[in-house]
C-alpha positions in Angstrom: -38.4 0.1 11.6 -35.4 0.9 13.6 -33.2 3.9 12.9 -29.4 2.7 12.1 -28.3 5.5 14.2 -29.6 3.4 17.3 -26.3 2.4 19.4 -24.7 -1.1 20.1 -26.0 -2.7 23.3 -23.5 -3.2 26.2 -24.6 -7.0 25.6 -24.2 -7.2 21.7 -20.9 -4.9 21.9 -19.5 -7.7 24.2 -20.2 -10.5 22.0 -19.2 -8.5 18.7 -16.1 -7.5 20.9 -15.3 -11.2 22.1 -15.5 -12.6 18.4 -13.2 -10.2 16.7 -10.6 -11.2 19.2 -11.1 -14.9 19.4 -11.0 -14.3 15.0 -8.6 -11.3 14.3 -6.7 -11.3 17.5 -7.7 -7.8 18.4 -8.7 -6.2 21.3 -11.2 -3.6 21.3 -12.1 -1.7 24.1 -15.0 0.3 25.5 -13.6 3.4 24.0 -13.7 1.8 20.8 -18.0 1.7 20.7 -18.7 4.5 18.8 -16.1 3.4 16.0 -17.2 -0.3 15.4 -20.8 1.6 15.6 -19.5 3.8 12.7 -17.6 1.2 10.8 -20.6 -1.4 10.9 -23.1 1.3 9.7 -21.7 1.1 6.2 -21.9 -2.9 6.8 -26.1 -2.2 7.8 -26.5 -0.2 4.7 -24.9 -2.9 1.9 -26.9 -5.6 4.1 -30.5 -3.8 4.1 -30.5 -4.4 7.9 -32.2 -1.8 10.0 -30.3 -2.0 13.8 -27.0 -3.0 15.4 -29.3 -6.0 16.9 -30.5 -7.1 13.8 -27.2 -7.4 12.2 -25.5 -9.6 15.3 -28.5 -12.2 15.3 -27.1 -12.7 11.3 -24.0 -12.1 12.2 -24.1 -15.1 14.8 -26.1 -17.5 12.9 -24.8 -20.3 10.9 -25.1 -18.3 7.7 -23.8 -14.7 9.1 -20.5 -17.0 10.2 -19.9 -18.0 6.5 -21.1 -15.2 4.8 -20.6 -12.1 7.4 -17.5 -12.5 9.5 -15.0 -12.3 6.9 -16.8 -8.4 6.3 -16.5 -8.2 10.1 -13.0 -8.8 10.4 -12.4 -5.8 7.2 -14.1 -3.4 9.0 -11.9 -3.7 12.2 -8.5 -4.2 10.6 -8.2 -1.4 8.0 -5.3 0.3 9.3 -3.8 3.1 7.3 -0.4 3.5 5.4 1.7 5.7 3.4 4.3 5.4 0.6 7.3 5.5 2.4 6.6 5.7 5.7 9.2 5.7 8.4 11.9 6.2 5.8 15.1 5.2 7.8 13.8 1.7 7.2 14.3 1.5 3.6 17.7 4.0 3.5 18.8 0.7 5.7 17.4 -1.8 3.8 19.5 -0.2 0.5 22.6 1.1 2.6 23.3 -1.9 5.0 20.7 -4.9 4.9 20.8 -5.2 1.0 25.2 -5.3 0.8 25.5 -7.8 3.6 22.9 -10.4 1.8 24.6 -9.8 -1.2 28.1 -10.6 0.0 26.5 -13.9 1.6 24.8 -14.9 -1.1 26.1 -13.7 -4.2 22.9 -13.1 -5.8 22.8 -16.9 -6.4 18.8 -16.3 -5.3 16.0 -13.5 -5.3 16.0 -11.8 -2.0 12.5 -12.6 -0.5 11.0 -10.2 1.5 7.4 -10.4 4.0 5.4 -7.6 4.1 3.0 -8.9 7.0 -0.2 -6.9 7.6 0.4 -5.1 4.0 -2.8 -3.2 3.8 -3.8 -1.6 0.9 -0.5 -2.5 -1.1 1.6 1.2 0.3 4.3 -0.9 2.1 5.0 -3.9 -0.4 4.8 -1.1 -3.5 7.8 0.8 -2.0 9.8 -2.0 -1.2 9.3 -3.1 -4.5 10.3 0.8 -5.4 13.4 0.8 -3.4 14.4 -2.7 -3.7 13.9 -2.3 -8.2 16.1 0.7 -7.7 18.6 -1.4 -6.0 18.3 -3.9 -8.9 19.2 -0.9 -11.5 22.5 -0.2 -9.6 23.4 -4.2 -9.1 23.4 -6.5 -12.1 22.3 -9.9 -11.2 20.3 -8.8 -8.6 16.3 -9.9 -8.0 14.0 -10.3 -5.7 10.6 -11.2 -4.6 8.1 -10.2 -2.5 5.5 -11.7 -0.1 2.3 -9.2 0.9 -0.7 -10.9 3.3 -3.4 -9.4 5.7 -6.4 -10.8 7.0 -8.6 -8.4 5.1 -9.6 -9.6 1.5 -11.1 -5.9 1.0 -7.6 -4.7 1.3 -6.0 -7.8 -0.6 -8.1 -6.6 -3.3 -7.5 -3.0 -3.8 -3.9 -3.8 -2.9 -3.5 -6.3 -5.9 -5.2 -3.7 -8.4 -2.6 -0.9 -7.5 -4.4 2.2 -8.3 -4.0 4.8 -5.9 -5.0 8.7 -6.2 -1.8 11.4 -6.6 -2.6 12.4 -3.5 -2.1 9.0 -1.6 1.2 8.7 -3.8 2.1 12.0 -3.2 5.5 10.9 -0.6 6.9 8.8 -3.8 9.9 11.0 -5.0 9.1 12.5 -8.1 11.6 10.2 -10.1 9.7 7.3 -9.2 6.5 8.7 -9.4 7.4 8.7 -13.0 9.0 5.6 -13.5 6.9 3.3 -11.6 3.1 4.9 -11.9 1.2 5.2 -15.4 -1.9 7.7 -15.6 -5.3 7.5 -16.0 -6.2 7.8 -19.7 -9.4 10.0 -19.2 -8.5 13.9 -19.1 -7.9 15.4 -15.6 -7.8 11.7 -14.1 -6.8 11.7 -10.5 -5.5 8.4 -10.5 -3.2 6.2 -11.0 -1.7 2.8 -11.4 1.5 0.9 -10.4 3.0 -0.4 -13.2 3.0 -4.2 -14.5 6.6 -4.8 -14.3 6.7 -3.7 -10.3 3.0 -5.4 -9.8 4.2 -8.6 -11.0 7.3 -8.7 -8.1 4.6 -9.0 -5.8 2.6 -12.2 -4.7 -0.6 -11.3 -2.4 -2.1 -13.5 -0.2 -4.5 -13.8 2.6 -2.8 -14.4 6.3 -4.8 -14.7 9.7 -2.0 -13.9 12.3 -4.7 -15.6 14.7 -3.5 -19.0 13.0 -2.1 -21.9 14.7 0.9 -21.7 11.9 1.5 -19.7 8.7 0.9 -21.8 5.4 3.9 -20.1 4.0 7.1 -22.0 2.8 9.3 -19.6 2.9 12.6 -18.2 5.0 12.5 -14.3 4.1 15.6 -12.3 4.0 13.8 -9.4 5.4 10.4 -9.3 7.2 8.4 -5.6 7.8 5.5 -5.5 10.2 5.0 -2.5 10.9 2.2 -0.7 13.0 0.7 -4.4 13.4 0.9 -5.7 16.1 -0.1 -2.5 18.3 -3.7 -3.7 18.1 -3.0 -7.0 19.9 -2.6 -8.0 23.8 1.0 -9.1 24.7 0.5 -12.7 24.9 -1.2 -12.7 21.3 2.0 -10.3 20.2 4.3 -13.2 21.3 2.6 -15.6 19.6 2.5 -13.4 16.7 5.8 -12.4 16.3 7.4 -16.4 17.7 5.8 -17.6 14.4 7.1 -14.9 12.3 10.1 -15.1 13.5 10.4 -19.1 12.4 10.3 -17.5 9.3 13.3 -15.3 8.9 16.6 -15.9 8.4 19.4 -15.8 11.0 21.1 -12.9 10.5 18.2 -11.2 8.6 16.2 -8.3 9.7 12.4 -7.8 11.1 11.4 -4.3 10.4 8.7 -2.7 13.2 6.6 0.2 13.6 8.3 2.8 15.9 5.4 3.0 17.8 6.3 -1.1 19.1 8.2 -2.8 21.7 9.3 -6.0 21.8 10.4 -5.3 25.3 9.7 -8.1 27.5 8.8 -10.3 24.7 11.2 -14.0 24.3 12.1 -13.9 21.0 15.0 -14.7 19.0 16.2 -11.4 17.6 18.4 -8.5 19.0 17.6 -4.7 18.5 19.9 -3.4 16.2 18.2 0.2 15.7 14.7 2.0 16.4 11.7 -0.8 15.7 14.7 -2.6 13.8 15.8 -6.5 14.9 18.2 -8.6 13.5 17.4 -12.3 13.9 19.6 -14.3 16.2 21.5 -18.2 15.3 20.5 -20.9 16.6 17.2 -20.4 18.1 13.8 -21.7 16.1 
């Protein structure tokens, strides 16, 4: 029996490499071994399968490609993500992006917003904060919001909304309160978003990798943040072209600070750091 501990041949890293880009869209590079080696360990385990080798000869048959890949795809994609993160975003959102939509529009619709590559639920729950806030101060005002990623894991735990008070530790302590119910066992260390802000948000499984986005909607406000670092440029321009078809002219596409769209044809203009404001005219 083999140990788990055994590595990932050069030959079956290649393959396992070549399949999560042609699926996920991700590039992984030699660098990368020892953490797909440490990420699919927990995959051997749950699967009672004793090597690396093992696991890509049912990974690669017909059954491992139902049953397996989906798992696959999790294990690479799991990025993390904090309440709140990269706060200028959402003091623009409230302070600039939110007053121009609602001089256009007049509230006569909900503001939709995208949360693309959501994760475990941080992102979409604070927009959902800030943007509920917003409604408190602004009679007439609602809004919806969109979450997707390609992991179902994720999707899951997202859609459940329980989180420790240590992940939602960055929530100001006013919304902590508001917007967060305890556990009901003494000393609980967890807790749960409540109904009302849960039910503002629709979930939903995305593949950026696909030829279009089943989505029928034109968002008012689109946030992919710390996404699209983990792709080559020509699947980022793919990536983002299709996004873009689905934002509003005039709206705004929200990106991790880390990204660049330097270099990249698309139909937005950079308004502030990782912030883009989409252009007329051009689809």
């Amino acid at each position: 029996m083999h140990n788990r501990d055994e590595s990932i041949s050069t030959t079956d890293f290649s393959r396992l490499c070549q399949l999560i880009y042609e699926e996920a869209g991700i590039v992984l590079g030699s660098q990368k071994k020892t953490m797909l080696e440490g990420r699919l360990r927990r995959r051997l385990k749950a699967l009672e399968i004793h090597s690396y080798r093992a696991y890509c000869d049912y990974l690669f048959s017909d059954r491992g490609q139902r049953e397996e890949l989906v798992h696959l795809v999790d294990v690479v994609t799991t990025n993390k993500t904090d309440f709140f993160r990269e706060p200028a975003h959402f003091e623009f959102l409230t302070s600039q992006a939110l007053p121009e939509w609602a001089a256009q529009e007049s509230n006569r619709r909900p503001f939709l917003i995208w949360s693309a590559g959501c994760s475990t639920g941080e992102e979409p729950y604070t927009l959902a904060m800030v943007l509920s806030e917003y409604a408190r101060a602004h009679s007439g005002f609602s809004f919806r919001i969109l979450a997707t990623d390609i992991s179902t894991v994720v999707l899951e735990k997202a859609a459940g909304g329980i989180y420790s008070t240590e992940t939602v530790r960055p929530v100001p302590h006013a919304l902590r309160v508001r917007y967060f119910m305890r556990g009901r066992e003494p000393g609980s260390t967890r807790v749960r978003v409540v109904p009302e802000l849960r039910r503002t948000i629709e979930f939903r499984r995305l593949n950026f990798m696909d030829s279009s986005y089943d989505i029928q909607i034109k968002a008012d406000a689109i946030f992919c943040r710390n996404v699209i670092i983990y792709f080559d440029r020509p699947t980022q321009q793919s990536i983002l072209t299709k996004l873009t078809q689905h934002l509003r002219p005039e709206s705004y596409l929200f990106m991790g600070h880390s990204e660049t769209l330097h270099e990249l044809d698309l139909p937005v203009d950079p308004v502030a750091p990782a912030l883009y404001r989409r252009l007329h005219g051009r689809f």
